[in-house]
C-alpha positions as CSV (number, residue, x, y, z in Angstrom):
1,X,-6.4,22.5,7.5
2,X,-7.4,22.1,10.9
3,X,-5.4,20.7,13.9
4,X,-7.1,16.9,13.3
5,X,-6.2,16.6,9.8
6,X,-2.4,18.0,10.4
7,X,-2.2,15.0,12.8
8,X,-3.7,12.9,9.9
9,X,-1.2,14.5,7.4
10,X,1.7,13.7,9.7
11,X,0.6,9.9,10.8
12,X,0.2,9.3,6.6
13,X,2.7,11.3,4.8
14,X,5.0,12.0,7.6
15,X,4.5,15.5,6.9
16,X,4.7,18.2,9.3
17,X,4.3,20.9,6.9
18,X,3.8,21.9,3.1
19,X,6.3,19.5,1.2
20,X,8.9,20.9,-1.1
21,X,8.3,19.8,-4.8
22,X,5.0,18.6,-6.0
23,X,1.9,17.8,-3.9
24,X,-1.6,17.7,-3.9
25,X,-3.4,17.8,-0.7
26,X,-7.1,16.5,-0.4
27,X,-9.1,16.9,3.0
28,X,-12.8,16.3,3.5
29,X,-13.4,15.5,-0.9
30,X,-11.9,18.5,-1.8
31,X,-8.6,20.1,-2.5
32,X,-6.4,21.7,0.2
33,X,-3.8,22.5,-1.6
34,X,-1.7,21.7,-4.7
35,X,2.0,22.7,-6.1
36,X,3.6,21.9,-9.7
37,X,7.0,22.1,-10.8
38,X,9.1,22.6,-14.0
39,X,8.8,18.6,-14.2
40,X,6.2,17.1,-12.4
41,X,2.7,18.5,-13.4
42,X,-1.0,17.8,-11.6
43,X,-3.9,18.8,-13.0
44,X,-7.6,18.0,-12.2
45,X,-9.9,15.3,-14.3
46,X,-12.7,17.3,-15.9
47,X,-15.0,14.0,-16.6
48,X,-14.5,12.1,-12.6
49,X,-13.5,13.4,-9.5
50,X,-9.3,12.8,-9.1
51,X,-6.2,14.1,-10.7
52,X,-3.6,13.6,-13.4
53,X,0.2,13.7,-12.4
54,X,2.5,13.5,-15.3
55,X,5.9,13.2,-14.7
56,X,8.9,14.7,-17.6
57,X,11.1,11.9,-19.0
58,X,14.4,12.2,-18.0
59,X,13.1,13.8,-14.0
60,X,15.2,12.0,-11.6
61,X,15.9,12.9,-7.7
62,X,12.3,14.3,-7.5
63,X,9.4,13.6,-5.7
64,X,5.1,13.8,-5.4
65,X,3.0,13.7,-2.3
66,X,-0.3,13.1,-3.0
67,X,-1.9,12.2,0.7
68,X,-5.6,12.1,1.7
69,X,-6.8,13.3,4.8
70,X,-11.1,12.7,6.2
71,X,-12.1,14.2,9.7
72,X,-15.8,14.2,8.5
73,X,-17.9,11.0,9.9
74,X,-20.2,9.8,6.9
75,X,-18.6,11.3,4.2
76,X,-17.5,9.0,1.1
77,X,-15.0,9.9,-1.1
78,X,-13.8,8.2,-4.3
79,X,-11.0,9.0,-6.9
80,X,-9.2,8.3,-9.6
81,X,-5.3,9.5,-10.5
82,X,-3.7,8.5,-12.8
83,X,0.4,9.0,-12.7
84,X,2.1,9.1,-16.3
85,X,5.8,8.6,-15.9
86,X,8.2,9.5,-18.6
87,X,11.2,7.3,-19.5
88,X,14.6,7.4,-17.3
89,X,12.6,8.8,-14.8
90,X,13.7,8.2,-10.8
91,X,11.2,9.3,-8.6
92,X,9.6,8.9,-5.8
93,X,5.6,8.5,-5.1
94,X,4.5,9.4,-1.8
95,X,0.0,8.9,-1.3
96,X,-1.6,7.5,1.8
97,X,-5.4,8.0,3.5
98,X,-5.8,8.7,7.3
99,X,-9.4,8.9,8.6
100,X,-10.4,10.4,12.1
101,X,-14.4,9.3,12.5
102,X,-15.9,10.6,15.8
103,X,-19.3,10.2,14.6
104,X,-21.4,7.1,14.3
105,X,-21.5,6.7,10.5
106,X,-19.0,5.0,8.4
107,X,-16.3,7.3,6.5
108,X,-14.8,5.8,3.4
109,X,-12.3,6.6,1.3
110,X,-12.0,4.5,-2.2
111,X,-9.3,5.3,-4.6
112,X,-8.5,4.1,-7.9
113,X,-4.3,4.5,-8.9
114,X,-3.3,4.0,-12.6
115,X,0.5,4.4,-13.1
116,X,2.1,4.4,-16.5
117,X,5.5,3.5,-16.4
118,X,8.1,4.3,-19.1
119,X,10.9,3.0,-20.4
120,X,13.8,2.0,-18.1
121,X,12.2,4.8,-15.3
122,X,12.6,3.9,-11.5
123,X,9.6,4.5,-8.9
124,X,9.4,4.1,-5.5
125,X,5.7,4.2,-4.3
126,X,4.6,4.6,-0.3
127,X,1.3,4.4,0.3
128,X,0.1,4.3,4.1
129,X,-3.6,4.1,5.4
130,X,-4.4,5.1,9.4
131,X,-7.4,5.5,11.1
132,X,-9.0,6.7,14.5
133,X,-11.1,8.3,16.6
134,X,-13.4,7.3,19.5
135,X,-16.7,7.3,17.4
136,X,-18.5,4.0,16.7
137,X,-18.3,5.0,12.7
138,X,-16.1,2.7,11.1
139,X,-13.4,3.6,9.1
140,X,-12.9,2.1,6.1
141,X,-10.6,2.1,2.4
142,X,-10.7,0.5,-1.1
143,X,-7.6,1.1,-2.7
144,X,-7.5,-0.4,-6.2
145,X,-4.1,-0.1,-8.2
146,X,-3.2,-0.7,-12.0
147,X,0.7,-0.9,-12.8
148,X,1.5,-1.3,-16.7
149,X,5.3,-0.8,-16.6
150,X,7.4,-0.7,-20.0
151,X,10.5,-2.5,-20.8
152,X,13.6,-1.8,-18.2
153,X,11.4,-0.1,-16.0
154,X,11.6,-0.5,-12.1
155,X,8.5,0.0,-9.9
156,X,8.3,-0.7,-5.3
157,X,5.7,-0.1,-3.8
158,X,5.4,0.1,0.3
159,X,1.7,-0.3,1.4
160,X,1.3,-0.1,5.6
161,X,-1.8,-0.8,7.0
162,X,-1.0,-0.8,11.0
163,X,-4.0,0.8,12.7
164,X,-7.1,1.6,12.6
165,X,-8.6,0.7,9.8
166,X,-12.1,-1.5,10.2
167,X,-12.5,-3.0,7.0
168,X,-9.9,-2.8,3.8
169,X,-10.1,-4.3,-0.2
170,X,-6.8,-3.4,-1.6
171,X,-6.6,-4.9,-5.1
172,X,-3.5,-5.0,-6.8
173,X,-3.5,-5.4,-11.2
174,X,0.2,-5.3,-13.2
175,X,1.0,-6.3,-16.2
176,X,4.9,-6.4,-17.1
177,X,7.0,-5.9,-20.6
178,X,10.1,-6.8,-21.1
179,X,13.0,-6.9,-18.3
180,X,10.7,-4.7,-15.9
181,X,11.1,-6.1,-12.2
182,X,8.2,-5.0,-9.8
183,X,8.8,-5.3,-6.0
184,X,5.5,-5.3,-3.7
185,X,6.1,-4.9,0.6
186,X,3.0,-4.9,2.2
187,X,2.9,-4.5,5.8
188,X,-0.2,-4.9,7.9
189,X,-2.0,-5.2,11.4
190,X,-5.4,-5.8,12.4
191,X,-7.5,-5.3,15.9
192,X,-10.8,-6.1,17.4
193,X,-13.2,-7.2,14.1
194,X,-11.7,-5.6,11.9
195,X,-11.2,-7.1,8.0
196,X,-8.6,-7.1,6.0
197,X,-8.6,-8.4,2.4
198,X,-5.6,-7.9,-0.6
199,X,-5.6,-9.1,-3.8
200,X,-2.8,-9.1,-6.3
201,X,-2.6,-10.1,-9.7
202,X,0.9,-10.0,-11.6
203,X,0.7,-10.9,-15.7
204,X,4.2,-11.3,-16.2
205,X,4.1,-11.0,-20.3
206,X,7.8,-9.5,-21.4
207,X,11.2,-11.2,-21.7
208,X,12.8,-11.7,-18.6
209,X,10.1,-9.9,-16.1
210,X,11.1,-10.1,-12.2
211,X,8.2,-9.7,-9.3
212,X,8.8,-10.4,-6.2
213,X,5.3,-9.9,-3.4
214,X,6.2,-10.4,0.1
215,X,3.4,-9.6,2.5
216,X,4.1,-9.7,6.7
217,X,1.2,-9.3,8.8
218,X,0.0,-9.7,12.4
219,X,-3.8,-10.7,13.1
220,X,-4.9,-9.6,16.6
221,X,-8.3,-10.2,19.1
222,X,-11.0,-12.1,16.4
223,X,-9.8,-9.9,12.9
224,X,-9.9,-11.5,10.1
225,X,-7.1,-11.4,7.1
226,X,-7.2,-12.3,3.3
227,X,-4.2,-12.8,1.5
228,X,-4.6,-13.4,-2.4
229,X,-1.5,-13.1,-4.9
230,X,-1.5,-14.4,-8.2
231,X,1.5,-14.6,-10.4
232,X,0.9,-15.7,-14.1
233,X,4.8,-16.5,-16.0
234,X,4.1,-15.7,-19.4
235,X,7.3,-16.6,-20.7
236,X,11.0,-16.5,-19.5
237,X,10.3,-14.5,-16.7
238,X,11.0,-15.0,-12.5
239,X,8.3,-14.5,-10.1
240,X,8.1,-14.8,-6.2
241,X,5.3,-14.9,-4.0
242,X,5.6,-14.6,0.1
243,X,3.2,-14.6,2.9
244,X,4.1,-14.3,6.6
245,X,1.6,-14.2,9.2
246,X,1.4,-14.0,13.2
247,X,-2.2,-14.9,14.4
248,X,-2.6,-14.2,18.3
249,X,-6.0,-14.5,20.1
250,X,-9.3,-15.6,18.0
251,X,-8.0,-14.2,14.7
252,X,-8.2,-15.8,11.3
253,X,-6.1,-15.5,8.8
254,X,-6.0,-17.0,5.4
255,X,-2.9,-17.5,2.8
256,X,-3.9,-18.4,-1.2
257,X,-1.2,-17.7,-3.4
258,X,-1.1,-18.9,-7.0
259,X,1.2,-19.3,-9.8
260,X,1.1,-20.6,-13.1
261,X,3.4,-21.2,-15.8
262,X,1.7,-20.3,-19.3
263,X,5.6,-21.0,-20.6
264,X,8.3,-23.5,-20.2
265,X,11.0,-20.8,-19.6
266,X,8.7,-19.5,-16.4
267,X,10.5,-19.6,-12.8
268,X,7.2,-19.1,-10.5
269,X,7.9,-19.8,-6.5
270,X,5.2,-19.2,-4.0
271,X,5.9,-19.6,0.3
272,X,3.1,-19.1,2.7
273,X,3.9,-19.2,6.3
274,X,1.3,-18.7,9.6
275,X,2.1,-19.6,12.7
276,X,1.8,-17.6,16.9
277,X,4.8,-16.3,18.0
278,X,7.1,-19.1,19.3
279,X,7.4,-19.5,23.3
280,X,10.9,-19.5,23.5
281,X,11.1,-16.1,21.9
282,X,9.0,-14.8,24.8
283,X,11.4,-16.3,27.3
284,X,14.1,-14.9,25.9
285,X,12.9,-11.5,26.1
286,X,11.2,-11.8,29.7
287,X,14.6,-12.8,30.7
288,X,16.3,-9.4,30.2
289,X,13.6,-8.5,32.4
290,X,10.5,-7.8,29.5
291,X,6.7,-8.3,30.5
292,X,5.1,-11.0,28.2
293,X,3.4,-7.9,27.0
294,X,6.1,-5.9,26.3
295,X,7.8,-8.9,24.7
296,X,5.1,-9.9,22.1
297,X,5.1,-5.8,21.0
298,X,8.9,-5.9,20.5
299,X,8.5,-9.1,18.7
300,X,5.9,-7.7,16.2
301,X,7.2,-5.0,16.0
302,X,10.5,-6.3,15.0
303,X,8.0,-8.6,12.3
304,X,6.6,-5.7,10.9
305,X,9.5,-3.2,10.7
């Protein structure tokens, strides 16, 4: 790997070097490197372009980097992994795309994540997309991600979206069984015309099933944000939808959550808040001697952390 895509490596998977454990490393569409251990095994698809990680039952304190790196301007790249995760598993999941595009075409990396969650297992998924680069090619990411999570299972995921990306569909699918909770943080920040757009859909089918999606985002010069959740309570079940936004400038952002009770014994609560950043926040920070520049960062910052 070259100097560019280290950078990418580190800005997405906070990596500075080869990881210990599992990995698999793609740069450019293909493979740059890739580790197994005694219980966490990847393996290429032989009908589609991606990888298989399957993960031991019983593998706990372990963990699988899986980060995707483009330095190429008009190269698309699409794949699909699939993570298999035995029962009483604890591990944790760590993918993310960064694109550096100093060309004029668009680069575009689309991904499609299936994760098979076992009995009573605990995952912890990161996922972080970054772009850049002073070409006038956009950059630009599709992540699609399907969650089927057994009975007692336990799945986060941590998406971050914070710069540049130029245009972004990240659709979200999960279907629970019994007494599995699912925990979504998505943090995200758009610039200049950018486009943002996520979509989740929670079917919330066992017996006592817990999700809880919390979004916070920050809209920025004339971007444009989507926020879609849709949590379906298909019997005694708990589910908990939340949207917090900070629009600045000529930016639009739009909040549609759903939920609907297909049972009497359904809890479903959905909150959607958008709003600038209030004035007396600003003073306050200008007064320990802040710019108002310096005091909206710290602000969002402090939002988004």
């Amino acid at each position: 790997m070259d100097a560019i895509q280290k950078s990418l490596l580190e800005q997405v998977a906070q990596l500075h070097d080869v990881p210990e454990g599992a990995y698999n490393i793609r740069a450019n569409g293909a493979k740059a490197g890739r580790n197994s251990t005694a219980n966490i095994e990847i393996v290429s698809k032989t009908d589609k372009d991606g990888i298989d990680i399957i993960i031991k039952p019983g593998t706990r304190n372990e963990s699988v980097h899986i980060p995707v790196v483009i330095s190429e301007s008009g190269l698309t790249d699409l794949v699909y992994n699939d993570f298999f995760i035995g029962e009483d598993c604890d591990v944790t999941i760590v993918a993310g795309c960064g694109i550096h595009n100093c060309g004029d075409q668009t680069s575009q990396h689309d991904g499609l994540h299936r994760f098979f969650v076992g009995k009573n297992a605990r995952v912890r998924y990161i996922e972080r997309h970054y772009g850049e680069g002073e070409g006038s090619g956009e950059r630009v990411m599709n992540p699609q991600t399907v969650i089927e999570m057994e009975e007692g299972s336990y799945m986060e995921l941590e998406t971050t979206q914070i710069k540049g990306i130029d245009s972004t569909v990240r659709t979200t699918n999960a279907k629970l069984g019994d007494g599995a909770t699912l925990i979504i943080h998505e943090k995200l920040m758009t610039h200049g015309d950018q486009v943002a757009k996520a979509d989740f859909t929670v079917e919330l089918d066992g017996e006592n099933a817990h999700a809880n999606v919390i979004s916070r985002s920050v809209a920025r010069d004339r971007s444009r944000q989507i926020f879609l959740s849709r949590i379906n309570g298909n019997g005694r079940c708990y589910g908990h939808s939340e949207c917090d936004a900070i629009i600045m400038d000529e930016a639009v952002v739009s909040a549609i959550p759903e939920v609907t009770a297909n049972s009497l014994e359904a809890s479903l609560v959905h909150e959607a808040a958008i709003g600038k950043i209030a004035g007396e926040q600003l003073i306050k920070l200008m007064t320990l001697g802040l710019t108002e520049q310096e005091a909206e960062e710290q602000i969002i910052n402090g939002f988004l952390k």
